[in-house]
LUMMI-948988 format. One record per atom (N, C-alpha, C, O): residue number from 1; residue in one letter; atom name; x, y, z. Coordinates in Angstrom, 2 decimals. Atoms other than C-alpha are relative to their C-alpha. Last residue first. Example, Ala and Ser with C-alpha at 12.3 -4.5 7.8 and 13.67 -1.06 7.14 Angstrom:
// LUMMI-948988
R; k; r; a; X; Y; Z
R; 2; S; N; -0.82; -1.19; -0.06 $
R; 2; S; CA; 13.67; -1.06; 7.14 $
R; 2; S; C; -0.77; 1.09; 0.73 $
R; 2; S; O; -0.26; 2.20; 0.90 $
R; 1; A; N; 0.89; -1.19; 0.00 $
R; 1; A; CA; 12.30; -4.50; 7.80 $
R; 1; A; C; 0.90; 1.20; 0.00 $
R; 1; A; O; 1.94; 1.18; 0.66 $
This chain:
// LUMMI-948988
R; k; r; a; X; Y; Z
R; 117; X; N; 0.03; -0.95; 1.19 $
R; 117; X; CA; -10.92; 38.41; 1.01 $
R; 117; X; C; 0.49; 1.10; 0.86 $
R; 117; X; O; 0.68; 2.23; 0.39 $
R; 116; X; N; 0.50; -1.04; -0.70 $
R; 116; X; CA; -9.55; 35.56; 3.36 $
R; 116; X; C; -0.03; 0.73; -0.86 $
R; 116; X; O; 0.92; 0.69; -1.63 $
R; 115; X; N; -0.79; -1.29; 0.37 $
R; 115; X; CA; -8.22; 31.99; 1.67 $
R; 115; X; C; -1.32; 1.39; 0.28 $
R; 115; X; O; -2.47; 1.29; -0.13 $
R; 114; X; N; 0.92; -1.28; -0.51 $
R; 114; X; CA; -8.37; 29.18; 3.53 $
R; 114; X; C; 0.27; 0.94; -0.70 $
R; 114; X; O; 1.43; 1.36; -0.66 $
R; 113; X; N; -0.38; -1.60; 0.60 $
R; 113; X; CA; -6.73; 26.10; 2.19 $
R; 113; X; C; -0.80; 1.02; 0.19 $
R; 113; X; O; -1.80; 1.00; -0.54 $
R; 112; X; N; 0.92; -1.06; -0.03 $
R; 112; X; CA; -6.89; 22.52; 4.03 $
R; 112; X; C; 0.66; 1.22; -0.46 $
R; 112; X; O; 1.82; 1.52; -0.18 $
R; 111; X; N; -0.89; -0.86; -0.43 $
R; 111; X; CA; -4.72; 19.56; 3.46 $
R; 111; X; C; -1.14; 0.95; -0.22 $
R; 111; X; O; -1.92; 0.76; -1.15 $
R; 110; X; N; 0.22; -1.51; 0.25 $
R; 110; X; CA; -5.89; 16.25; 2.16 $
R; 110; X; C; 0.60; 0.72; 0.94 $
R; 110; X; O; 1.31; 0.20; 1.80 $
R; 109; X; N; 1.15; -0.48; -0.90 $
R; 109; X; CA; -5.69; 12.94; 3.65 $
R; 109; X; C; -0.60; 1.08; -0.20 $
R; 109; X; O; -1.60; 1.44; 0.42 $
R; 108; X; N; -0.56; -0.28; -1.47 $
R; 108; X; CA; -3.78; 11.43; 0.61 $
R; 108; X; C; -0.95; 0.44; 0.64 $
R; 108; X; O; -2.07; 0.41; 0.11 $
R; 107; X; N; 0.30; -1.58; -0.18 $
R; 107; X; CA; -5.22; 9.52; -2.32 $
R; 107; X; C; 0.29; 0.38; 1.55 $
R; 107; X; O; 0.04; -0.30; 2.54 $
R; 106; X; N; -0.35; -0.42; -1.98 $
R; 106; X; CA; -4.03; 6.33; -3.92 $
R; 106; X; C; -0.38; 1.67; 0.04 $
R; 106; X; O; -0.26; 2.58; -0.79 $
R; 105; X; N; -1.03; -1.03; -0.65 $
R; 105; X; CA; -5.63; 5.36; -7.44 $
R; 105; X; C; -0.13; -0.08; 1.48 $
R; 105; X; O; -0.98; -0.48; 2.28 $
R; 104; X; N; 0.63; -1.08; -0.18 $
R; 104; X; CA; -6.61; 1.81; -8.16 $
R; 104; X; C; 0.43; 0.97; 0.20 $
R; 104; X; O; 1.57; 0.85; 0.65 $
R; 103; X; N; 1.24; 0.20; 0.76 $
R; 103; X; CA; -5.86; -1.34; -10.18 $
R; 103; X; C; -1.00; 1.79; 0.19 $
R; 103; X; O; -1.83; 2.39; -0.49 $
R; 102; X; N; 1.12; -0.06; -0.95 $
R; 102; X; CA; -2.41; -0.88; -8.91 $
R; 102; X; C; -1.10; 0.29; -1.06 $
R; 102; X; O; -0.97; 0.87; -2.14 $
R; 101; X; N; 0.22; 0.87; -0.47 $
R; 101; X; CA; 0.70; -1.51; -11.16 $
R; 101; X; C; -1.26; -0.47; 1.11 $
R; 101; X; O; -1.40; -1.59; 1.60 $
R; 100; X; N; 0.52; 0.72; 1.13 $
R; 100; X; CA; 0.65; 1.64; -13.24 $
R; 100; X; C; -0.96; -1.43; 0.54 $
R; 100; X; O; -2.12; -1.74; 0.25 $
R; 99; X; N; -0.99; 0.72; 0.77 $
R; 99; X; CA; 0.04; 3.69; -10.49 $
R; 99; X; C; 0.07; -0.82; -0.58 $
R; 99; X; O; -0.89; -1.56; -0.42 $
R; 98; X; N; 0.35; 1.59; 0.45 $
R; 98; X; CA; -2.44; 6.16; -9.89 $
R; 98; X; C; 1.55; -0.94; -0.22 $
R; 98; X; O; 2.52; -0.50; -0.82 $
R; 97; X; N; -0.99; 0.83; 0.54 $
R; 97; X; CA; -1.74; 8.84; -7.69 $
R; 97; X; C; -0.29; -0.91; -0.56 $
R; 97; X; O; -0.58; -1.86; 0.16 $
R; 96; X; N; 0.64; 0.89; 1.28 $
R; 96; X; CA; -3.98; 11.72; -6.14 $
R; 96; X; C; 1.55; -0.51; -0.84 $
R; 96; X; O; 2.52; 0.16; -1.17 $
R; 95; X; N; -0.96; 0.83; 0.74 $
R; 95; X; CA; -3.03; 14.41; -3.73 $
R; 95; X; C; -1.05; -1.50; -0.73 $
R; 95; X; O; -2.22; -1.85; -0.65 $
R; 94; X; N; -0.64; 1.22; -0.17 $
R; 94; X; CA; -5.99; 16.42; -2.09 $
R; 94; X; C; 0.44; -0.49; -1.16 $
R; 94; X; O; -0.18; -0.45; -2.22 $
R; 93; X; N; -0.50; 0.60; 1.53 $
R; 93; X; CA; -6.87; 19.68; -1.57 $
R; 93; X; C; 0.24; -1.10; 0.51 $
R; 93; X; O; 0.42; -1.34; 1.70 $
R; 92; X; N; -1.12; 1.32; -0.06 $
R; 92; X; CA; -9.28; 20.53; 0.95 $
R; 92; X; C; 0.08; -0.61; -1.25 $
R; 92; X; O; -0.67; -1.13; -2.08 $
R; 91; X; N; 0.94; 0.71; 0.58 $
R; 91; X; CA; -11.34; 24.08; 0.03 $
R; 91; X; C; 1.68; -1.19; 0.60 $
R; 91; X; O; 2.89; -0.96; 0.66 $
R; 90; X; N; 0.36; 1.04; -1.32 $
R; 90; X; CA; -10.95; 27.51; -0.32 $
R; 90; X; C; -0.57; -1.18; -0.22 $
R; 90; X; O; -1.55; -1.37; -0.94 $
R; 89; X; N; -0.47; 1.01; 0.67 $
R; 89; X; CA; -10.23; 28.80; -4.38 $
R; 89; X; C; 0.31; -1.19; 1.43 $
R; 89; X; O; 0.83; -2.30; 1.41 $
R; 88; X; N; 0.62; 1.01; 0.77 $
R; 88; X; CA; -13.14; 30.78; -4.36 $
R; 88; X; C; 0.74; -1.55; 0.46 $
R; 88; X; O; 0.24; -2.67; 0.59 $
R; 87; X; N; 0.99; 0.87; -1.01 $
R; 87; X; CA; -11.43; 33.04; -1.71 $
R; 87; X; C; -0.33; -1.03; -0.60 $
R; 87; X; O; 0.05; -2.06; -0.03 $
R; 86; X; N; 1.09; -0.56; 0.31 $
R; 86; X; CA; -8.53; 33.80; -4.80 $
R; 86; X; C; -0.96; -0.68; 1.24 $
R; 86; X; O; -0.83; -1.89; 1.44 $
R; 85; X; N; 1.38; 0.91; -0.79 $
R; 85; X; CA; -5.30; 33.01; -4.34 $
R; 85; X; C; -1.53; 1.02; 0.03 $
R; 85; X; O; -1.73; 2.22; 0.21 $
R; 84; X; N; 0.90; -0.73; 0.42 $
R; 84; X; CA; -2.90; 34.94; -7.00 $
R; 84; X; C; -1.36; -0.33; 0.71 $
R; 84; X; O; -2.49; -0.03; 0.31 $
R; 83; X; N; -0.36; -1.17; -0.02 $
R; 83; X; CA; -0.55; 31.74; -7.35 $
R; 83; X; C; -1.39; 1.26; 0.20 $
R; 83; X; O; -2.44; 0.87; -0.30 $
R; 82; X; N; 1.41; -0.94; 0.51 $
R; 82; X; CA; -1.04; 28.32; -6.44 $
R; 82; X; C; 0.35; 1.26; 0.65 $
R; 82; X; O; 0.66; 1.55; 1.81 $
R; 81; X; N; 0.11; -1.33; -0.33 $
R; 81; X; CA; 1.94; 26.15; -6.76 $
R; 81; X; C; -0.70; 0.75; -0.39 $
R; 81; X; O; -0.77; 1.13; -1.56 $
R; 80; X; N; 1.08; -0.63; 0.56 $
R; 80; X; CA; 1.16; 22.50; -6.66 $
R; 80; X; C; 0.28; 1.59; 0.18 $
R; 80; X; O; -0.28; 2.06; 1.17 $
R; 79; X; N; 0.58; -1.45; -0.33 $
R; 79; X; CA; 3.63; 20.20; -6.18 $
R; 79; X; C; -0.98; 0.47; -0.63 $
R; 79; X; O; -1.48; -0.01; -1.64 $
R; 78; X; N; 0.36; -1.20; 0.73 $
R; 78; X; CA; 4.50; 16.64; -6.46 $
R; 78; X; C; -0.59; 1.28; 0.86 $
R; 78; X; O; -1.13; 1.38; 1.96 $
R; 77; X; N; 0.49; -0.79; -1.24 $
R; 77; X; CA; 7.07; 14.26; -3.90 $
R; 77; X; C; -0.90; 0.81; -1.65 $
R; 77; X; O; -0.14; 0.98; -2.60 $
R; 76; X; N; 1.64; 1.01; 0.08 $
R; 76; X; CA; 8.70; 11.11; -5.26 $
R; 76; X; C; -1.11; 1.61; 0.89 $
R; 76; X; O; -1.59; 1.65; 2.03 $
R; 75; X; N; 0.65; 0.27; -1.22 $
R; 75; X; CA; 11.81; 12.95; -3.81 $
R; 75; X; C; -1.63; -0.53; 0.26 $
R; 75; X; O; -2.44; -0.63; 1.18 $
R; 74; X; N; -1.36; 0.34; -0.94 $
R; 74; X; CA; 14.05; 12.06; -7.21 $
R; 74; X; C; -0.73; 0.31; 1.64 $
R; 74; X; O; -0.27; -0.49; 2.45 $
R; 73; X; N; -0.33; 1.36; -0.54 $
R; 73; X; CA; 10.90; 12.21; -9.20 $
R; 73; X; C; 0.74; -0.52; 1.04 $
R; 73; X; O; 0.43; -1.45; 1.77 $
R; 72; X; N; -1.79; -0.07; -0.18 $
R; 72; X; CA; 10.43; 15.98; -8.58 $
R; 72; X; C; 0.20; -1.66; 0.33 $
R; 72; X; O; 0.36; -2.18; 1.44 $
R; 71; X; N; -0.47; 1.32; -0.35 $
R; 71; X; CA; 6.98; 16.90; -10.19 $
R; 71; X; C; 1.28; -0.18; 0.57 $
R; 71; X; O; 2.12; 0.61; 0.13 $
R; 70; X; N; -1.26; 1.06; 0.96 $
R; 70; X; CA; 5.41; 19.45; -11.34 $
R; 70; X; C; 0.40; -0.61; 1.15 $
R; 70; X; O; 0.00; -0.43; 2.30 $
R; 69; X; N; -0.35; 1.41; -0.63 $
R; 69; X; CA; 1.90; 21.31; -11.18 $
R; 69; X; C; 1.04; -0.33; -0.08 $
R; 69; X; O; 1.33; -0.32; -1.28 $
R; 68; X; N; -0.80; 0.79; 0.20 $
R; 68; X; CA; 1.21; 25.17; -11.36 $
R; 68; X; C; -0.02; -1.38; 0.31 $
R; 68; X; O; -0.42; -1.63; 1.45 $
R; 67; X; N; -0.48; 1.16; -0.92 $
R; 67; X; CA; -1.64; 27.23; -10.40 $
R; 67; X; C; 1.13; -0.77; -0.75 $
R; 67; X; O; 0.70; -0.76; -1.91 $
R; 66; X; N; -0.60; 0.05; -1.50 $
R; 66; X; CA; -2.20; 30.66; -11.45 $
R; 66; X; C; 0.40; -0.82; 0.94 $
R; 66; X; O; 0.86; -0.58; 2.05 $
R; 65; X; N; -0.75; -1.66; 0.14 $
R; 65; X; CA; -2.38; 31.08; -15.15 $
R; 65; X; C; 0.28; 0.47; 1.38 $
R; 65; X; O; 1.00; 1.42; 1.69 $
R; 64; X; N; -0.35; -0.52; 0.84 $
R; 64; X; CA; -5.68; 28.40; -15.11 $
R; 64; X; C; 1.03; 0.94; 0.14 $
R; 64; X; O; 0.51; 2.04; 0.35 $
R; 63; X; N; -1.03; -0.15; -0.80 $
R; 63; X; CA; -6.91; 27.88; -11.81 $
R; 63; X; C; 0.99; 0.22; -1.29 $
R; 63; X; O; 2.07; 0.71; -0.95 $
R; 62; X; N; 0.47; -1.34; -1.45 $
R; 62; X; CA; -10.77; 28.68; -12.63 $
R; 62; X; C; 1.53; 0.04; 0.40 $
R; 62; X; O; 1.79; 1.00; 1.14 $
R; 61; X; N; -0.07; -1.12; 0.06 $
R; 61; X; CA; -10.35; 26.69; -16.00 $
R; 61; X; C; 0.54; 1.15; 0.80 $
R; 61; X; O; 1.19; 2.15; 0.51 $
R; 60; X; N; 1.00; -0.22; -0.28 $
R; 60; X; CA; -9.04; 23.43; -14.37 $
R; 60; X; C; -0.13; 1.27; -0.28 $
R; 60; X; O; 0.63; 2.01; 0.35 $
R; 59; X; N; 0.69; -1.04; -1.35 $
R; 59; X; CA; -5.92; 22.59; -15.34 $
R; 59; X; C; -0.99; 0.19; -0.16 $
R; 59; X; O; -1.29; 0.01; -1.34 $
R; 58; X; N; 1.25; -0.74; -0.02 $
R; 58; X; CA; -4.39; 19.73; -17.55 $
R; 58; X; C; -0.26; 0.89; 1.23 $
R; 58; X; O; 0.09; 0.64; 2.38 $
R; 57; X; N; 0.92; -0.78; -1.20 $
R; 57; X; CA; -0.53; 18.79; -18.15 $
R; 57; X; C; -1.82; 0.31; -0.35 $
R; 57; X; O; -2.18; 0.63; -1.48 $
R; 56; X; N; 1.27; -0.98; 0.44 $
R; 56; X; CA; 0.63; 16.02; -20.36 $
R; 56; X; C; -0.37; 0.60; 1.16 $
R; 56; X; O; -0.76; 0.01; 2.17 $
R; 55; X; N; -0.02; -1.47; -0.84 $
R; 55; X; CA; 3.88; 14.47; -18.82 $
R; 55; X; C; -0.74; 1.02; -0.66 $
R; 55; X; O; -0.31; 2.16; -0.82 $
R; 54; X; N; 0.04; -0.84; 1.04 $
R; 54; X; CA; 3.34; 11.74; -21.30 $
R; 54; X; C; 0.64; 1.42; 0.59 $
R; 54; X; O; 1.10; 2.38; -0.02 $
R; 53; X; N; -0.52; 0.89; 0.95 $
R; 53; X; CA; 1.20; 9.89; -19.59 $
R; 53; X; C; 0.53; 1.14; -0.76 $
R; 53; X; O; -0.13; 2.00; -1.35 $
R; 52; X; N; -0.05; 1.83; 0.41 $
R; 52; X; CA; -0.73; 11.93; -17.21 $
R; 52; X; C; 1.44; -0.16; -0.73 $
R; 52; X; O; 2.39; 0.61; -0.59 $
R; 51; X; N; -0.72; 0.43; 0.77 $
R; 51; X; CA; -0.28; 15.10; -14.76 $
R; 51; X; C; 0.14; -1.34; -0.56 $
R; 51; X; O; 0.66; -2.29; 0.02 $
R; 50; X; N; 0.12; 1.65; 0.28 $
R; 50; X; CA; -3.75; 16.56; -13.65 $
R; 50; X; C; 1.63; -0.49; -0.51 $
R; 50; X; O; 1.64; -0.04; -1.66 $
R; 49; X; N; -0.88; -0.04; 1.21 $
R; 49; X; CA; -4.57; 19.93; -12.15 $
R; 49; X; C; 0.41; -1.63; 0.39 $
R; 49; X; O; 0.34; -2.36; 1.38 $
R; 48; X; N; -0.78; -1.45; -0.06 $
R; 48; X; CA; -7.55; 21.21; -9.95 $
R; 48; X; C; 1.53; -0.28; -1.06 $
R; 48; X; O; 1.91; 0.62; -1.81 $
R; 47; X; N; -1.50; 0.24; 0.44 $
R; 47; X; CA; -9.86; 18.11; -10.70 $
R; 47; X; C; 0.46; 1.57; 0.25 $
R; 47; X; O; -0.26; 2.53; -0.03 $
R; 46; X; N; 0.01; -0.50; 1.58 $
R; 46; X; CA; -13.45; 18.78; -8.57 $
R; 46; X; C; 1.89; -0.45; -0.41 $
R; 46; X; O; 2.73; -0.70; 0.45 $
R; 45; X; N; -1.26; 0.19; -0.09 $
R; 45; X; CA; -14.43; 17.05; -5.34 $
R; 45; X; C; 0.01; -0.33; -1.17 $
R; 45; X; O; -0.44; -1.29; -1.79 $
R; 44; X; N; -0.58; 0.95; 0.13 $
R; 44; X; CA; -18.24; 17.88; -4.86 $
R; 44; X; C; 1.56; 0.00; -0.70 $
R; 44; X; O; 1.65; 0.89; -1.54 $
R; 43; X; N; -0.74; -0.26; 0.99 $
R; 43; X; CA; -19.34; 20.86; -2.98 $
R; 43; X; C; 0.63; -1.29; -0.29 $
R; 43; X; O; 1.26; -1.83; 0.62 $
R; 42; X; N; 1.01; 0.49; 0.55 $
R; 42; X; CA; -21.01; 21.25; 0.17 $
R; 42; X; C; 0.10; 0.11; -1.75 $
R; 42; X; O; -0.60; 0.86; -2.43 $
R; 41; X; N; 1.69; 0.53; -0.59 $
R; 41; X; CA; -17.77; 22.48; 1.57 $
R; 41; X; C; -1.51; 0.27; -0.80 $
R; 41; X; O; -1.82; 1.37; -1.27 $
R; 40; X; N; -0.09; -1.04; -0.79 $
R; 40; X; CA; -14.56; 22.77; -1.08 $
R; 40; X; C; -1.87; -0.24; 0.99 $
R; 40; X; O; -2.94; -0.70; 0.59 $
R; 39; X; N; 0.89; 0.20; -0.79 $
R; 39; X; CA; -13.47; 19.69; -2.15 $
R; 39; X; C; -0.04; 1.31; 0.61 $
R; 39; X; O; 0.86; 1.73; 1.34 $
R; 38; X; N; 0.48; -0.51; -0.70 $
R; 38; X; CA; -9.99; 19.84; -4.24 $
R; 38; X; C; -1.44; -0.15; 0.45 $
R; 38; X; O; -1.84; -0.86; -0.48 $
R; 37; X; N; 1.34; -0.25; -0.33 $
R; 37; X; CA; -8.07; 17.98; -6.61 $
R; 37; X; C; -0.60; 0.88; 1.53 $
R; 37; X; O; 0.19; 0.83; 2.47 $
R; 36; X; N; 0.52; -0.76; -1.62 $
R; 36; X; CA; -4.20; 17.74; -6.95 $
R; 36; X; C; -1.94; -0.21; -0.62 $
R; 36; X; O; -2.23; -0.58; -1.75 $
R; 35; X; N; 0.78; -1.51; 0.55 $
R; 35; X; CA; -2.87; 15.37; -9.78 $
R; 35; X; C; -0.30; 0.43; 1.37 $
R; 35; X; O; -0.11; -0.20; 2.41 $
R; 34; X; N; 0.32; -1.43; -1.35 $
R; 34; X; CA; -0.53; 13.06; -10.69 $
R; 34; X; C; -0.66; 0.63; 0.02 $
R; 34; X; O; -0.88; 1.32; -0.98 $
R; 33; X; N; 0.61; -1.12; -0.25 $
R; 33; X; CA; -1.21; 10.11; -13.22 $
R; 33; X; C; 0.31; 0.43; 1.11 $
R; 33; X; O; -0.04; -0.18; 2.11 $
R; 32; X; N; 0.84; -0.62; 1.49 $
R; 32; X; CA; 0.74; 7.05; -15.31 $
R; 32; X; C; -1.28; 1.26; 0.21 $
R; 32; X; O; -2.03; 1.60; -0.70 $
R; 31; X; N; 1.89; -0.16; 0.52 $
R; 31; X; CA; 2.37; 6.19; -12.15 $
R; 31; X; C; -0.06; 0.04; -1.80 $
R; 31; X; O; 0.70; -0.17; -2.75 $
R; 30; X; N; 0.90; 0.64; 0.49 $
R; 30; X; CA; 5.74; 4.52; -12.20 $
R; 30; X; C; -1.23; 0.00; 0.08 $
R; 30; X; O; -2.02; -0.92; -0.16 $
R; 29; X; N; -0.08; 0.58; 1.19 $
R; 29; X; CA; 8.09; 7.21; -11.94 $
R; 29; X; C; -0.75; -0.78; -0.42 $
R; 29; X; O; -1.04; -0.57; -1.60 $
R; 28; X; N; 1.03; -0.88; 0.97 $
R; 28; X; CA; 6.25; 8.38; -8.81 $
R; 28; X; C; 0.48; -0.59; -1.04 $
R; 28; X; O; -0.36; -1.40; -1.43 $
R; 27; X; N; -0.42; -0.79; 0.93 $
R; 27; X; CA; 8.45; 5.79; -6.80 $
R; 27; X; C; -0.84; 0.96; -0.75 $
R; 27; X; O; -1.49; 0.10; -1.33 $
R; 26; X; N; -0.83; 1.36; 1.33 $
R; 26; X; CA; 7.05; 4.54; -3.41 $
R; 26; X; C; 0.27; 1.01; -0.95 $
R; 26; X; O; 0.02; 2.19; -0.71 $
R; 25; X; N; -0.70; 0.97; -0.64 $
R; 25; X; CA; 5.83; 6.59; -0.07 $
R; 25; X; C; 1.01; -0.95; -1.18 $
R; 25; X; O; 2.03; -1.63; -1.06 $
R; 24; X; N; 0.44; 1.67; 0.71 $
R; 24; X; CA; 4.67; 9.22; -2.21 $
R; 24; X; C; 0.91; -0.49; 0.80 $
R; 24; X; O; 2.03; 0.01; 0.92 $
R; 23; X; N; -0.86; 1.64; -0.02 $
R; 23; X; CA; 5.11; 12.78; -0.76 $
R; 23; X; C; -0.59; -1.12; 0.16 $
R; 23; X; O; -1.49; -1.39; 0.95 $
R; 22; X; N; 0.17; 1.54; -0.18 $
R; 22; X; CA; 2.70; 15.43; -1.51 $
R; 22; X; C; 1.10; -0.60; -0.33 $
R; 22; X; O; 1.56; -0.73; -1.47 $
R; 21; X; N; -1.17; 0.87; 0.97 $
R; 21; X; CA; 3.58; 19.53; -1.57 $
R; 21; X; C; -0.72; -1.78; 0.51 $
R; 21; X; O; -1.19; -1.91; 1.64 $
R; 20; X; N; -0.37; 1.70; -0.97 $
R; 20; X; CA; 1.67; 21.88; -1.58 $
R; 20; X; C; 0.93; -0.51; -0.29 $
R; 20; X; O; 1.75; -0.38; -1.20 $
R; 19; X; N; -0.27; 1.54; 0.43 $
R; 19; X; CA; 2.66; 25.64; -2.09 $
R; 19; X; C; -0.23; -0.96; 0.69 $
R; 19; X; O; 0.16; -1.17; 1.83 $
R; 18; X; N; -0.42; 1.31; -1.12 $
R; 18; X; CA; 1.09; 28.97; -1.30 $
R; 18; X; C; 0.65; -1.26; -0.96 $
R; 18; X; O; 0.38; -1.48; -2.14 $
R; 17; X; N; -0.04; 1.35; 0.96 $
R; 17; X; CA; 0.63; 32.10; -2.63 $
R; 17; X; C; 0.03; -0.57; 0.98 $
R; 17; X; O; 0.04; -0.26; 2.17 $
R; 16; X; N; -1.21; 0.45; -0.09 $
R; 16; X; CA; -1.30; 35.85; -2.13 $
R; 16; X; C; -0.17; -1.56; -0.09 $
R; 16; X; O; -1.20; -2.17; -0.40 $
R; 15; X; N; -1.28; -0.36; 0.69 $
R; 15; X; CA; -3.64; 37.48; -3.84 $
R; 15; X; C; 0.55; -0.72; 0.20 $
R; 15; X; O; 0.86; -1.40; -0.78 $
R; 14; X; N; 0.19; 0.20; 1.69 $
R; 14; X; CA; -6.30; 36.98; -1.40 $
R; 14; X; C; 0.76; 0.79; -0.53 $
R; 14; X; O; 0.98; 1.93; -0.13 $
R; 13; X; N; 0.60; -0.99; 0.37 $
R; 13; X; CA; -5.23; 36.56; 2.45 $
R; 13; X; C; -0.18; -0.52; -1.38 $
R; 13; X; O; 0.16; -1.62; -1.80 $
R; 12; X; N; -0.30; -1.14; 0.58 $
R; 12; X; CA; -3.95; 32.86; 3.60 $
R; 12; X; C; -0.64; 1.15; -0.64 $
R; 12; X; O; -1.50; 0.65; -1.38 $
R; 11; X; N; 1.07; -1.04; -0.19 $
R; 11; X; CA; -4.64; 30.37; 6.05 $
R; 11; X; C; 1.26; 1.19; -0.63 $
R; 11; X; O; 2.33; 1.65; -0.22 $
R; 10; X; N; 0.29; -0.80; -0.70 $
R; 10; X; CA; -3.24; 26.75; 5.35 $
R; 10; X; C; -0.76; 1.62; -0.09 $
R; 10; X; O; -1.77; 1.74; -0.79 $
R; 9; X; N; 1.10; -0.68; -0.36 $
R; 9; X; CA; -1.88; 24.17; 3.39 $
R; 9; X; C; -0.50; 1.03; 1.06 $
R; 9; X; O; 0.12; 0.73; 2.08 $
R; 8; X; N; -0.18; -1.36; 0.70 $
R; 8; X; CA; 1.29; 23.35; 2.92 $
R; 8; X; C; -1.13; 0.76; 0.25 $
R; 8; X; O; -1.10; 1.95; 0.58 $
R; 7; X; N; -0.43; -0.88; -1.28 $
R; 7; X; CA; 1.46; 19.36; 3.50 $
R; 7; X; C; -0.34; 1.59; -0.72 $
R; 7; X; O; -0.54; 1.70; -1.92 $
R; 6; X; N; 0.25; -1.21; 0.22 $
R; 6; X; CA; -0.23; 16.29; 1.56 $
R; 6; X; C; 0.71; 0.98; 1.17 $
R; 6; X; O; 0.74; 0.66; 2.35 $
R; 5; X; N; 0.25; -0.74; -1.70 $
R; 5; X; CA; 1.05; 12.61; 3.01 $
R; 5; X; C; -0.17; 1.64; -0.76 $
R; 5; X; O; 0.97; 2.11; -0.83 $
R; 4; X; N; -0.22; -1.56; 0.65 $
R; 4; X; CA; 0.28; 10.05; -0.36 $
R; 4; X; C; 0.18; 0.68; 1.61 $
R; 4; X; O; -0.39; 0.19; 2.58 $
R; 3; X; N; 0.66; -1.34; -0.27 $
R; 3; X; CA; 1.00; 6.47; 0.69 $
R; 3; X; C; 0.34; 0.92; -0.50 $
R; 3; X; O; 1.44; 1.10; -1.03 $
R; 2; X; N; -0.44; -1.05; 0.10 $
R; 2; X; CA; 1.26; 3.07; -0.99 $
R; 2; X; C; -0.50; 1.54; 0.49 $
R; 2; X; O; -1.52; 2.10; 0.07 $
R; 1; X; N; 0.85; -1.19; 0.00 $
R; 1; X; CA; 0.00; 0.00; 0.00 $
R; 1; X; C; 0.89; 1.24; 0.00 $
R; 1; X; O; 1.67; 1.40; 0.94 $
C-alpha cells in the first residue's frame, strides 16, 4: 500500500501564494497520473490539475495562469503552486496517484486552504 502525506496548506489573504507539496511513499516514476483535486464544503471534489502519460498537463479553467503542477521524481514528492489566491479557491486539496501496477488510485488525507478576502 502506498502512501500520499499532503502538506502546505493553510490560512492565507487573497492574492497571495502557497505551495503543496505530496510525498509518495514509493516511486512516482511509475504512475501514469498526478494530480491535486480539491473539495470545497457542500461541494463535490473537482480536478484542480492533472499530470498523465506523457507528462501532459491539464488545469481546471478557474486555476488556469495561477496554479502550477510538477513533479520531482528524485523525492517522489508533487507540487502544486497556487498563485494569485482567490477566496473561491478555499477548500481541501488532495493528492492523487495512480500507479501503473495498482488497479486503483491512492489519495492522501488532504490539506486545508483558507483563503480571506
Amino acid at each position: 500500500q502506498v502512501h500520499l502525506v499532503e502538506s502546505g496548506g493553510g490560512l492565507v489573504q487573497a492574492g497571495g501564494s502557497l505551495r503543496l507539496s505530496c510525498a509518495a511513499s514509493g516511486s512516482i516514476v511509475s504512475t501514469n497520473a498526478l494530480g491535486w483535486y480539491r473539495q470545497a464544503p457542500g461541494k463535490q471534489r473537482e480536478l484542480v490539475a492533472l499530470i498523465s502519460s506523457g507528462d501532459n498537463i491539464n488545469y481546471a479553467d478557474s486555476v488556469k495562469g495561477r496554479f502550477t503542477i510538477s513533479r520531482d521524481n528524485a523525492r517522489n514528492t508533487v507540487y502544486l503552486q497556487m498563485n494569485t489566491l482567490k477566496p473561491e479557491d478555499t477548500a481541501v486539496y488532495y493528492c492523487m496517484a495512480k500507479w501503473r501496477a495498482q488497479p486503483l488510485a491512492s489519495w492522501g488525507q488532504g490539506t486545508k486552504v483558507t483563503v480571506s478576502s
